[in-house]
C-alpha positions in Angstrom: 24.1 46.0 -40.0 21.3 45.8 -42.5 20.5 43.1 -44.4 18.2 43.0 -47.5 16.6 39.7 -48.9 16.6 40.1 -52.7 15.7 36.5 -53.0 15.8 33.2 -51.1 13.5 34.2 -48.2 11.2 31.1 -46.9 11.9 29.5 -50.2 14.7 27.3 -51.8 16.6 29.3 -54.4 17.6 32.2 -55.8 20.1 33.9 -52.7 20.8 37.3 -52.6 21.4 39.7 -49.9 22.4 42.6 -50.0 24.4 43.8 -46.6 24.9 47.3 -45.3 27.8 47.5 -42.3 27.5 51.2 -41.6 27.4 52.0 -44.9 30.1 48.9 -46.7 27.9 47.5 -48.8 28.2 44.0 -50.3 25.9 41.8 -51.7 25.9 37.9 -50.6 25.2 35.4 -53.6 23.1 36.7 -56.8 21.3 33.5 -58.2 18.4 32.3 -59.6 15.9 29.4 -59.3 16.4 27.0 -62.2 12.7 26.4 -63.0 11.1 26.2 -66.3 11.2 28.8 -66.9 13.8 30.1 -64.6 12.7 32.7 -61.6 15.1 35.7 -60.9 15.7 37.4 -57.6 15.0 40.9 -57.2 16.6 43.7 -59.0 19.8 44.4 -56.5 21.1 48.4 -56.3 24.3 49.6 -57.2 26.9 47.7 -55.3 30.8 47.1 -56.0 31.5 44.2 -54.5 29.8 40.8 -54.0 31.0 37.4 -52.4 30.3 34.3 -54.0 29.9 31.4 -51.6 29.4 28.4 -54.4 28.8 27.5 -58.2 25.2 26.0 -57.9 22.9 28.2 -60.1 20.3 29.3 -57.0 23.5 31.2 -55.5 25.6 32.4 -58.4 23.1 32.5 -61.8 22.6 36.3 -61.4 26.7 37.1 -61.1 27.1 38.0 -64.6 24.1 40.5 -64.4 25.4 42.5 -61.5 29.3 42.7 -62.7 27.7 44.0 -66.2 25.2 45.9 -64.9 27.6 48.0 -62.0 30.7 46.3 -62.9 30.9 44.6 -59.3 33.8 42.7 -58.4 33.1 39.2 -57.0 35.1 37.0 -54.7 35.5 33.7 -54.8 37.4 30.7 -55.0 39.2 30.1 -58.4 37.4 26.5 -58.5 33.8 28.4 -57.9 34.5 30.8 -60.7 35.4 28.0 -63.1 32.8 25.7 -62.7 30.4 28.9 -62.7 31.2 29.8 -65.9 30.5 26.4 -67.0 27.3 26.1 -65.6 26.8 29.9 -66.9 27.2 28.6 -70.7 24.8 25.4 -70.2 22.5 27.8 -69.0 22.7 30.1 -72.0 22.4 27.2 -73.9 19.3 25.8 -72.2 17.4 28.9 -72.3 18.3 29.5 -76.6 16.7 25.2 -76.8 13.4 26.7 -74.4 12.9 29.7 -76.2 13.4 31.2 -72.6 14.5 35.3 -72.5 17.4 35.7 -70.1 18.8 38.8 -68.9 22.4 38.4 -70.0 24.2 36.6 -73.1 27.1 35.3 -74.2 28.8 38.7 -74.7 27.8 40.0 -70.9 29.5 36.4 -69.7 33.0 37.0 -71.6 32.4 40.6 -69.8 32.1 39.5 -66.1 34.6 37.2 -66.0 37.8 39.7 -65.7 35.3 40.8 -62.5 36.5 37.7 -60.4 38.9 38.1 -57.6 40.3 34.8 -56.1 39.9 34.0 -52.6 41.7 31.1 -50.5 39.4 29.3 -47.7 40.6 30.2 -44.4 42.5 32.6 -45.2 41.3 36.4 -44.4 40.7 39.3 -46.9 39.8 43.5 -47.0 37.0 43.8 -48.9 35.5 47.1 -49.4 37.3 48.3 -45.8 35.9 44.9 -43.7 37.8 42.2 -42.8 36.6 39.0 -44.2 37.5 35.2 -43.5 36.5 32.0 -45.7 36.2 29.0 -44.5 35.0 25.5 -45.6 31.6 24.8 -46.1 31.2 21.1 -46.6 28.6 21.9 -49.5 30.3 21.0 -52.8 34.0 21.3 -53.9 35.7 25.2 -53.5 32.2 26.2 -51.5 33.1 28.9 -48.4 31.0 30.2 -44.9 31.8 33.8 -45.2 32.2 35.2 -41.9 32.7 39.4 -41.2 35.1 39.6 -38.6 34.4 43.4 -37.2 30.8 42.8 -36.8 30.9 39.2 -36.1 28.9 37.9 -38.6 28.6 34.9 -40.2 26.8 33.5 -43.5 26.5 29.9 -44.0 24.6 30.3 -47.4 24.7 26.3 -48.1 26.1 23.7 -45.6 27.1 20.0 -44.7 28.4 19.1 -41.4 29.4 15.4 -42.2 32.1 14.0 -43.4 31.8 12.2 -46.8 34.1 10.8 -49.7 34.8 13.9 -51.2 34.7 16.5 -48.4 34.8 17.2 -45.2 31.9 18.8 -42.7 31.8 22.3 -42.3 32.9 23.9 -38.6 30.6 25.9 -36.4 32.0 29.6 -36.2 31.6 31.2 -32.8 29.9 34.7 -34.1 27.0 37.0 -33.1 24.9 37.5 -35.8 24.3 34.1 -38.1 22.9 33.9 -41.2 21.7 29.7 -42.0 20.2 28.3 -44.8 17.4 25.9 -43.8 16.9 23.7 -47.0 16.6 20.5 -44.9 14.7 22.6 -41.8 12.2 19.7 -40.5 14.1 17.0 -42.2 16.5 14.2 -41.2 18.9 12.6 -43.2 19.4 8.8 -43.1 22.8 7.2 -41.9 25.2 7.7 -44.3 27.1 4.5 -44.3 23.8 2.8 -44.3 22.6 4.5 -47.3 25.5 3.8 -48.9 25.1 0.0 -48.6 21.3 0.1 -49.3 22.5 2.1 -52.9 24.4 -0.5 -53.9 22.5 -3.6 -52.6 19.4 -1.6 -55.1 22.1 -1.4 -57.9 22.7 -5.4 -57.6 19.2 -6.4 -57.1 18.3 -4.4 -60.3 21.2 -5.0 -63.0 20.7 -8.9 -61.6 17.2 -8.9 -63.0 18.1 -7.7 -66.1 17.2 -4.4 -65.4 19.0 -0.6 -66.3 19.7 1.7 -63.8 19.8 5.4 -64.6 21.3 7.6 -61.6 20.4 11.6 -62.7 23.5 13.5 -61.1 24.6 17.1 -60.5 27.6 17.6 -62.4 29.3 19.3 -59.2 29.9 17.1 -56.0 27.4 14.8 -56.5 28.4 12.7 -59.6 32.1 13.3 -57.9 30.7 11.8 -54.4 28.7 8.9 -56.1 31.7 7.8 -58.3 33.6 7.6 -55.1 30.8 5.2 -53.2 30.5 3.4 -57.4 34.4 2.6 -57.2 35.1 -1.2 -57.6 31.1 -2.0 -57.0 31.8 -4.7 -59.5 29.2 -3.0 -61.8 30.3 -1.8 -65.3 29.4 2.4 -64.8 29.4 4.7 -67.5 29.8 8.4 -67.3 27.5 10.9 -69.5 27.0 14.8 -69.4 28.9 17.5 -67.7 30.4 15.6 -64.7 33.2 14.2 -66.3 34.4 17.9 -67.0 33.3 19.4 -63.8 35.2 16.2 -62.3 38.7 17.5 -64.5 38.4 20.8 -63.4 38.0 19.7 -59.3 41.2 17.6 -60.0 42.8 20.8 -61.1 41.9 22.2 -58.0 43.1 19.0 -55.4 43.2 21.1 -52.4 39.0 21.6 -52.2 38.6 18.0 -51.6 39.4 15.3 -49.4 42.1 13.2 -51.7 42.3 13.9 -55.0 44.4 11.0 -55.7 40.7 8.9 -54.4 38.4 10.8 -56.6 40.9 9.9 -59.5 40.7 6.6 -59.3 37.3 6.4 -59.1 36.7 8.8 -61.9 39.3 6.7 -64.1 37.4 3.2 -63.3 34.2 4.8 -65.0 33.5 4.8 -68.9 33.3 7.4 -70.6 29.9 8.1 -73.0 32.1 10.5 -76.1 29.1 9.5 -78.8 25.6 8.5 -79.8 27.4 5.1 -79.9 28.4 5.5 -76.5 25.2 5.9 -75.2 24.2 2.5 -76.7 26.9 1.0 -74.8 26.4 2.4 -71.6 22.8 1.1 -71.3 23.8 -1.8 -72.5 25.8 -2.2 -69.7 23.1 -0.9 -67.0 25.0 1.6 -64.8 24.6 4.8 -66.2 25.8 7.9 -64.0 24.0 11.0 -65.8 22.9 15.0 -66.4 21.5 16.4 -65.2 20.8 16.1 -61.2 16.8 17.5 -61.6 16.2 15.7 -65.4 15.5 19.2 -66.9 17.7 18.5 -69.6 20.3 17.1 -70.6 21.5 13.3 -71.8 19.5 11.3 -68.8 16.4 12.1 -70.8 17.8 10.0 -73.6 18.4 7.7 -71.2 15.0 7.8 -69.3 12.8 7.7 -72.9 14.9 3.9 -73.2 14.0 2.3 -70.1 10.3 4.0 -69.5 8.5 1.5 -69.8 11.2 -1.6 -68.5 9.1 -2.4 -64.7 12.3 -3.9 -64.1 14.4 -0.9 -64.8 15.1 2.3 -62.2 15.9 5.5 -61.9 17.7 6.5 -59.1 17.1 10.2 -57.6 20.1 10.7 -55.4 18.8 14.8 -54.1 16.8 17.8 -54.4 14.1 18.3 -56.6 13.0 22.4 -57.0 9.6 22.1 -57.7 9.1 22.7 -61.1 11.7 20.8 -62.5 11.3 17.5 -64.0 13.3 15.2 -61.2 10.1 17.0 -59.5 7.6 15.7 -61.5 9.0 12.0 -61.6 8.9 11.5 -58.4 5.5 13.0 -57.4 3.5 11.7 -60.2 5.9 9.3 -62.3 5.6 11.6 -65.4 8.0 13.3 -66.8 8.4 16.3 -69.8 10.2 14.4 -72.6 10.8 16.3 -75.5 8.0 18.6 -74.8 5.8 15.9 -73.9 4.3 15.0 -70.8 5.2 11.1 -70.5 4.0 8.4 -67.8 6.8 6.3 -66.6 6.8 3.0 -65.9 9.7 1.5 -64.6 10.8 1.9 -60.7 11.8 5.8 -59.9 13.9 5.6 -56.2 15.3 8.3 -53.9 18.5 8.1 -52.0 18.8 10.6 -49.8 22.5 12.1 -50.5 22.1 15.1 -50.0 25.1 18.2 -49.9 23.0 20.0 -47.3 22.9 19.4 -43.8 19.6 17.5 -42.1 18.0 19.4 -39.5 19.8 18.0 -36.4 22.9 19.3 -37.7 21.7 22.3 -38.4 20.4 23.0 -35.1 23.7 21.4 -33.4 25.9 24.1 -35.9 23.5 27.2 -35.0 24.4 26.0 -31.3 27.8 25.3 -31.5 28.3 28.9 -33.3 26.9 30.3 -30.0 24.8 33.2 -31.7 22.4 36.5 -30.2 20.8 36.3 -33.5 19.8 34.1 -36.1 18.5 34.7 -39.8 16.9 31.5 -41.2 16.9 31.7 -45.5 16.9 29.5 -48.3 14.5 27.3 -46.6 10.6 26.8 -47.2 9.9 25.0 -43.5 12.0 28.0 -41.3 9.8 27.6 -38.3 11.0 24.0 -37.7 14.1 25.3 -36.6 12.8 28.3 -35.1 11.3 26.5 -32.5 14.3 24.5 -31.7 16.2 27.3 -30.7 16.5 29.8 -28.1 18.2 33.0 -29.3 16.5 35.6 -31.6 15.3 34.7 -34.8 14.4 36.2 -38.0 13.0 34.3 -40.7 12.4 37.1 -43.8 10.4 37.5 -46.5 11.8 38.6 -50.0 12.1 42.2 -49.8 12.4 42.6 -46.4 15.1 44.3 -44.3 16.9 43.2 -41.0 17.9 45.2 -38.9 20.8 43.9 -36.3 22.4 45.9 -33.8 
């Protein structure tokens, strides 16, 4: 097989690759890195079939491109393509409010959506004459490892091993040839349950001072996962942006997640922000749960302009900041772009550590568990650190490169 890196090689962002099995072509993710302003992968070739692995923009921003441009079908879960195409339209939108040019509109989106074919996780499928199997990928909700069962190989675009609230850890896959992501290469994760309690004991010792806490969320899995660990904390929390919609749509599709009838109730104790009114209320209150997860828009930055100067007010970062983006910026230099203005902040800025992605011990336990010949490192800026850790050949690309495995 042949695999070209369109994007995502010894960086974090923008997947795509482009696979050749003697001569079945499909192409792996097509997404772009949601920067200001937003940085695209290469241009991909012809090629009638693609596989989605998740929603999040780096992976899938570039879909409605390719199905427009060759009028590629896409696989994916039915839960992927939805909260795609919601993150699709708040990207449009984005990009009208930044004066940014974007290489496909509204009319391209309503085009590429007929191009979606619905896949079930664990369950196997012929695309373009190969055999290929889904299974869970522990990432976010309706996320798959696609694995190619003729030539034993497996991609594992974006991973988590553990177990948490909403999901449970993805499954090594005995294979040949692996494909990993290495976001967290070099980087360990903090105890979970730990975390969790450190969180909350922040949360008290804040709102207890009088102070507001604004927690910037990614609408998918992450304002799911933190409602979940929120639920009965005795805190009044209030829910503004996307999530509560992405949260609707993952209820629609219960069988992604660990117990549906959980995330309900958790999603059910929050309020609701509906109005400018609303917002009002909710930082009155002091929990606020808020778009989006890297502060480039979206209602946290009302939020944020509020308590900016309060030293007894937080934010809370809860993941991954692409450089570039704002959540970037705040926690670096405690400045952020409000409004078009660069703005010092004052009050406390925090990171919790809950991150989607698997730490680098698991990653190196789930290369060895898979029991590879060859592994291709991606979506990581650090690659060597695992690299080094294991003994089996390794590839770590550049963008635009080929690999060759035999």
């Amino acid at each position: 097989m042949i695999a070209k890196f369109l994007g995502g090689a010894r960086e974090v962002g923008r997947v795509g690759i482009l696979s050749n099995f003697n001569g079945k072509k499909l192409l792996i993710d097509y997404g772009l890195t949601p920067e200001e302003p937003p940085i695209y992968p290469m241009e991909s070739p012809p090629v009638d079939y693609a596989i989605l692995s998740h929603a999040h923009l780096d992976h899938s921003g570039m879909i409605p491109w390719i199905c427009n441009r060759y009028n590629t079908k896409v696989y994916t879960t039915a839960l992927t393509k939805e909260i795609s195409e919601i993150l699709y339209r708040d990207t449009l939108k984005i990009a009208d409010t930044k004066g940014h040019p974007f290489p496909y509109g509204e009319e391209e989106l309503e085009n590429s959506l007929d191009k979606f074919v619905y896949i079930n996780d664990k369950k196997k499928y012929i695309i373009n004459d190969l055999e290929v199997e889904f299974h869970p990928a522990g990432h976010i909700p309706g996320s798959v490892i696609i694995e190619i069962k003729e030539f034993e190989t497996v991609f594992a675009c974006d991973i988590n091993t553990i177990e948490t609230h909403l999901l449970k850890g993805a499954k090594p896959i005995k294979c040949k040839n692996l494909f990993i992501e290495g976001t967290y290469a070099g980087v360990e994760h903090p105890d979970r349950k730990e975390l969790e309690k450190e969180f909350l004991d922040e949360i008290e010792d804040i709102v207890n001072r009088g102070g507001k806490v604004i927690i910037p969320a990614f609408a998918v899995g992450r304002t799911q996962e933190l409602a979940m660990i929120l639920y009965k904390s005795g805190h009044e929390v209030w829910l503004d942006g996307m999530g509560y919609k992405i949260s609707d749509i993952i209820l629609k599709h219960g069988n992604y997640i660990k117990s549906a009838e959980k995330l309900k109730k958790a999603i059910r104790e929050l309020k609701i922000v509906y109005s400018e009114h609303g917002k009002k209320l909710a930082l009155k209150a002091g929990v606020v749960l808020t778009t989006s997860g890297m502060m480039n828009g979206g209602p946290v930055l009302w939020y944020v302009d509020k308590i900016k100067d309060d030293p007894k007010s937080a934010v809370i970062i809860t993941g991954y900041q692409v450089e570039g983006t704002n959540g970037r910026m705040l926690l670096e230099n405690r400045e952020i772009d409000l409004y078009g203005v660069r703005t010092k902040v004052n009050c406390q800025v925090k990171f919790y550590d809950f991150s989607a992605h698997a730490g680098h011990s698991q990653l190196i336990k789930f290369i060895k568990d898979c029991s590879p010949e060859n592994v291709v490192i991606f979506h990581s800026d650090n690659p060597e650190a695992i690299a080094e850790e294991i003994d089996v050949n390794v590839y770590i690309p550049e963008n635009g490169d080929e690999i060759i495995l035999k």
